[in-house]
N, C-alpha and C positions, 0 to 999 in steps of 0.2 A: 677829356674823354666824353663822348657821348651814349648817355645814360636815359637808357628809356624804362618810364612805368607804364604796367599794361592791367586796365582794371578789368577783373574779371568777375562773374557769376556763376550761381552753381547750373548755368546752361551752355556756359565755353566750352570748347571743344580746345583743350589744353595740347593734349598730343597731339594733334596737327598742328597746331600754331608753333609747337617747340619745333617737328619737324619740317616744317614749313622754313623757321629760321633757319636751323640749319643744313638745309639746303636750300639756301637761297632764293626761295620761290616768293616770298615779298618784296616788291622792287623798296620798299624805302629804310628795308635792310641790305642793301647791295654792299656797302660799305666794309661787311661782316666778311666778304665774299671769300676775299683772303686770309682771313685771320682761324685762330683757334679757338674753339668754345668751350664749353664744360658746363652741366646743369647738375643746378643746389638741388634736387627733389626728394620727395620722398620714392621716387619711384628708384632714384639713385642707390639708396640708401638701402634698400629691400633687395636689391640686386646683390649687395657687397655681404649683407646679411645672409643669402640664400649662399653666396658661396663660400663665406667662410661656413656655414654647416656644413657643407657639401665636402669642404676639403680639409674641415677641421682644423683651421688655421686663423689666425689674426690679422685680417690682411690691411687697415688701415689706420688702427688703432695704436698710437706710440705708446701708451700705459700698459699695452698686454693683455687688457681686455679683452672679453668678445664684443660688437657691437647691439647682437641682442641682451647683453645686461646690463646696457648702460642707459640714463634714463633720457629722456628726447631730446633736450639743451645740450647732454656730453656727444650722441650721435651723433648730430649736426656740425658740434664744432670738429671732431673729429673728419666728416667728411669735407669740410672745408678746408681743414688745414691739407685734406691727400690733395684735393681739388688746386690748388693754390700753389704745391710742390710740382704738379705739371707744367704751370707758366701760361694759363691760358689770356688768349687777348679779351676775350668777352666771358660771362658768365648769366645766365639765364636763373636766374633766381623762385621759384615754385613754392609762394605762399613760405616763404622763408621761416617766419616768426608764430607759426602753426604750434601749436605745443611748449610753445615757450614761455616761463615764466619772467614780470618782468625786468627783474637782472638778467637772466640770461639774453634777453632782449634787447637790452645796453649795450651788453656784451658784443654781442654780435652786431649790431647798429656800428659802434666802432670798431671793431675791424673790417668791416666791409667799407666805412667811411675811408678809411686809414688805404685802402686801395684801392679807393674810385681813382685816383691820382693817375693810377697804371693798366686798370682794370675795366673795361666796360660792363657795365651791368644792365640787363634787361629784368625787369622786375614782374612778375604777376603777382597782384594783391587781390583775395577777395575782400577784405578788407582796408577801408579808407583810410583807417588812423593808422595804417600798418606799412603807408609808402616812405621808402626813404627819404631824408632832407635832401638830397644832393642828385636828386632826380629832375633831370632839365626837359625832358621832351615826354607824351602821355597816349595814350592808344588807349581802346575801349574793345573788347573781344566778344562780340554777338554770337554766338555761337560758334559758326565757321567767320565771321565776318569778319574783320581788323579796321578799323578807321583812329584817324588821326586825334585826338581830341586838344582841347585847352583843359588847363586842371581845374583853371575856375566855374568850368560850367558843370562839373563831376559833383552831382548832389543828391542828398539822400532820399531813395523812393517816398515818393508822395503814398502809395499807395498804404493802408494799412493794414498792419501785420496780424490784426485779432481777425480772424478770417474766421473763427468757429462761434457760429451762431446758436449752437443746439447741445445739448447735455452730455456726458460721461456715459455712456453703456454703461448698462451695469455686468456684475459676473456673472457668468451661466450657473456655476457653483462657488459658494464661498468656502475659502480654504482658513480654518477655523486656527487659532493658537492659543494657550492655556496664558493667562496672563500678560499683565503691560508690554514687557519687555521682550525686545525681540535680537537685541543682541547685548553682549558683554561684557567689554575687555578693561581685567585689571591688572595694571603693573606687569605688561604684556614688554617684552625685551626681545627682538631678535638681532640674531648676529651672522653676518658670514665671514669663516674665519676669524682675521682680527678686524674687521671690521662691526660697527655695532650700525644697524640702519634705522632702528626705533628703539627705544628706550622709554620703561615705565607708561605706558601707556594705558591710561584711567578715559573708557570712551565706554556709554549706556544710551544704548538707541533705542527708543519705545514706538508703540504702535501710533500710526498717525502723521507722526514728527515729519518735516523738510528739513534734510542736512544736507548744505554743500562741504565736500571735501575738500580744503585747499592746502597748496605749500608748493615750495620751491621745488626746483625739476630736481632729482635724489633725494626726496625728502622721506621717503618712504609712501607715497599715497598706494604704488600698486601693493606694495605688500603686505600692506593695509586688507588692501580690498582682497585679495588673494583668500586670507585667513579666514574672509566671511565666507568666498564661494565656495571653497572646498580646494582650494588647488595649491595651496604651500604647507609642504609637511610639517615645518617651521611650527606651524599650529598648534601641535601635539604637545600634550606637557605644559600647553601655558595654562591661565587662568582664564579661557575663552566658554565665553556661554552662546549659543547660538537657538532661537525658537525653545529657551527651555532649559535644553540639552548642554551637559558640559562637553564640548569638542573634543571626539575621540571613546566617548562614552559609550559607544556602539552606535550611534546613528549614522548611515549612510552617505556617500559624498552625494549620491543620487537624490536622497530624502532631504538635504538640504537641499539641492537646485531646484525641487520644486517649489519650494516658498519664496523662490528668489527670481524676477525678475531683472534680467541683464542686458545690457547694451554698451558696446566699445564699434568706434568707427569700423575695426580691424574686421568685425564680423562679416561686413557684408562682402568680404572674397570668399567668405562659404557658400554662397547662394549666387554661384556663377552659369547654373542651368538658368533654363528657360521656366521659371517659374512666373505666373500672374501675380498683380498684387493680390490679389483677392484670395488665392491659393496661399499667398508669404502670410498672412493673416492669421487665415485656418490655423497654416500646421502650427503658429503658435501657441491652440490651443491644444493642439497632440502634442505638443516638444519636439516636432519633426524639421526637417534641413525640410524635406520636399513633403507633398500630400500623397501619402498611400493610401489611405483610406476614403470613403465617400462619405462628406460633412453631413453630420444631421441638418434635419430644419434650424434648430435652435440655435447651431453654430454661424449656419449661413444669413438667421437672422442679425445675431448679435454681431458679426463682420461687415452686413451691409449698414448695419447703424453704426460703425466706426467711420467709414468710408464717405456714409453721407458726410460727419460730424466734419470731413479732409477733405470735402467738395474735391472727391475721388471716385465717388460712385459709378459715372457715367465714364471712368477708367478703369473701369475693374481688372476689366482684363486686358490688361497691356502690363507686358513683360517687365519686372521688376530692374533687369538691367537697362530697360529703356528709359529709365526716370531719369532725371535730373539728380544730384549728388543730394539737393535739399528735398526734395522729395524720397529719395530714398530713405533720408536719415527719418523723416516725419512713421515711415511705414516700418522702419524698425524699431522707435520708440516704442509704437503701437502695440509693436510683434511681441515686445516684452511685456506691457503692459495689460493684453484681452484678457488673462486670465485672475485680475486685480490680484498679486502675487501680494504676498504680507508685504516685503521688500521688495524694492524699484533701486538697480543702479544703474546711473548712467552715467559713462565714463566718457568725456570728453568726446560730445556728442554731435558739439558744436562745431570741430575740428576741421578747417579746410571750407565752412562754408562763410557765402558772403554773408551781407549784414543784414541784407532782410530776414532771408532764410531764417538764418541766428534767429533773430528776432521772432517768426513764427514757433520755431520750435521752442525757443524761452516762452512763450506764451501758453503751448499747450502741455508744457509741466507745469506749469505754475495751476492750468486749469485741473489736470491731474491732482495735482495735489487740495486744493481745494473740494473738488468733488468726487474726492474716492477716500477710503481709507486705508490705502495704500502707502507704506512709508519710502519714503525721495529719498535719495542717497546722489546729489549730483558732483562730480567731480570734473572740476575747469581749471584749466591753467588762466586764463581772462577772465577778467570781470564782464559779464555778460548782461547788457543795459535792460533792468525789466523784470530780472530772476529776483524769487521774492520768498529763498529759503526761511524758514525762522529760527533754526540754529546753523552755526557753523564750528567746522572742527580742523584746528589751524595747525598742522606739523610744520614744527622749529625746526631746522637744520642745524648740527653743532656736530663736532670733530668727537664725541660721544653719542651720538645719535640723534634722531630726533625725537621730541618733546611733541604731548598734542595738549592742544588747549581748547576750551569748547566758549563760543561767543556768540552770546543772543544780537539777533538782532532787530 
């Protein structure tokens, strides 16, 4: 079978390239011209998700599950196993190994192996370490552009990735907290139904601190992270201390999301207007989707000193959906970050971008963290080359739940 890898950046134009394949419009996919496709994506996957809400139904899942509760590894394999029941001759693969832990990475490694025998695979990687073994032919995606390439000559940008020469902004206002600790889970147990998905869990997050959150895909990280922002009821009743406050005590789901800086890829389909960067910035500092209000001086200062800091400046205003995928993520880190929140999470930030990208954005948490007093809370399914947490907090997986363990490093 002939199996092509297509390296891509976060300035490819993915959607035309998929629809380009399938219909035929690249002669040196002619080959395809006959045959049947089917694409691995996430774009797939959000489609199957939208309509089982819609129709309140299981539509791909053999376990009975929904597909939104299941965690990224069981998704994926799930949509290939429907994908696979069709019989297609070719399959277009979209950042496949995105969210994945590295067993489930194996995992799926060999079975897509175990099909190349029958199956064509056209691959998109932003990342290099992430193309299959059994990929015989290479293409490079400039944008709109497609050319041919060798894999030997596919090597890692020269350019370098510390690109911020100038200091942290500082806050316009500091958001004060009574004592070290800023959060506090003991002997924290949740469960759905008969299922138990954390177990005993001893975790003390103080002011300052870089913690990466790591663990296998089901391991519990989101429901983890849920119990700090306010959003799993789960919460209530346990032994959770959040800024102080025992969880449920009477404080606010609102009064905690102001101390809490957040960022997940998933966010920026909320900011599908025509907003500017410069405007996405702002409303960080109101809590706003869009800018209602007219920024002080002090705000518009303190945004154009981010801006210079993302040699962005001289882009202010251009449209937030016209950025590049690593660009965007750069100006929603930010977005969480203007206001130096006690708490910084960022959940799998990295998600989908290439390796430079990666790499900027690992560079300016790392600089976050160093020049703010701001506490990190990063959450990756990869090892991200450069991230330079000083604690981390590792949920075990077991048929009893998972365990968390906390590892200096």
């Amino acid at each position: 079978m002939e199996h092509w890898g297509i390296f891509i950046d976060n300035q490819s134009n993915k959607s035309q390239f998929i629809n380009a394949v399938h219909n035929n419009e690249l002669e040196v996919f002619q080959s395809y011209k006959t045959l049947k496709g089917a694409l691995f994506s996430p774009i797939a996957l959000k489609r199957f998700i939208d309509e089982e809400e819609r129709h309140d139904a299981k539509l791909i899942s053999n376990s009975g599950q929904s597909l939104k509760s299941m965690s990224s590894g069981e998704q994926k394999k799930a949509l290939l196993s429907h994908i696979l029941k069709t019989s297609p001759d070719y399959i277009i693969l979209d950042n496949p190994f995105d969210n994945l832990d590295t067993d489930f990475q194996e995992e799926l490694k060999h079975l897509l192996t175990n099909h190349s025998k029958n199956i064509g695979f056209i691959q998109l990687a932003s990342r290099k370490s992430d193309m299959l073994p059994f990929i015989t032919k290479y293409g490079k995606l400039d944008k709109n552009n497609f050319t041919i390439i060798n894999n030997d000559i596919v090597k890692e940008s020269d350019l370098d990735p510390d690109i911020f020469k100038g200091s942290i902004p500082p806050p316009i206002d500091i958001i004060s907290i009574e004592g070290n600790n800023l959060i506090k889970f003991t002997d924290v147990t949740v469960s759905y139904g008969d299922k138990t998905i954390i177990k005993n869990i001893d975790w003390k997050i103080n002011k300052g601190e870089f913690w990466q959150l790591i663990g296998k895909n089901g391991s519990g990280k989101t429901t983890l992270l849920s119990m700090i922002t306010g959003d799993n009821p789960k919460a209530f009743g346990q032994n959770i201390y959040l800024f102080g406050n025992k969880k449920g005590s009477g404080e606010s789901v609102w009064e905690i999301k102001q101390k809490i800086g957040y960022f997940s890829p998933a966010m920026t389909d909320k900011f599908s207007g025509r907003h500017s960067i410069e405007n996405m910035l702002i409303s960080g500092l109101t809590d706003s989707i869009g800018l209602y209000t007219t920024p002080t001086e002090v705000q518009k200062r303190i945004i154009k000193q981010w801006l210079v800091l993302l040699n962005l400046w001289d882009r202010r205003n251009v449209l937030f959906n016209e950025l590049s995928l690593g660009e965007q993520r750069l100006i929603m880190t930010v977005r969480a970050m203007v206001k130096h929140p006690p708490l910084l999470i960022l959940d799998e930030p990295t998600s989908g971008m290439d390796d430079y990208s990666a790499k900027i954005l690992v560079n300016l948490v790392n600089k976050m963290a160093n020049e703010s007093n701001t506490t990190i809370v990063f959450v990756s399914h990869r090892e991200e080359a450069g991230l330079k947490p000083t604690k981390i907090f590792q949920l075990t997986k077991s048929d009893n739940g998972s365990t968390g363990t906390v590892l200096i490093t």
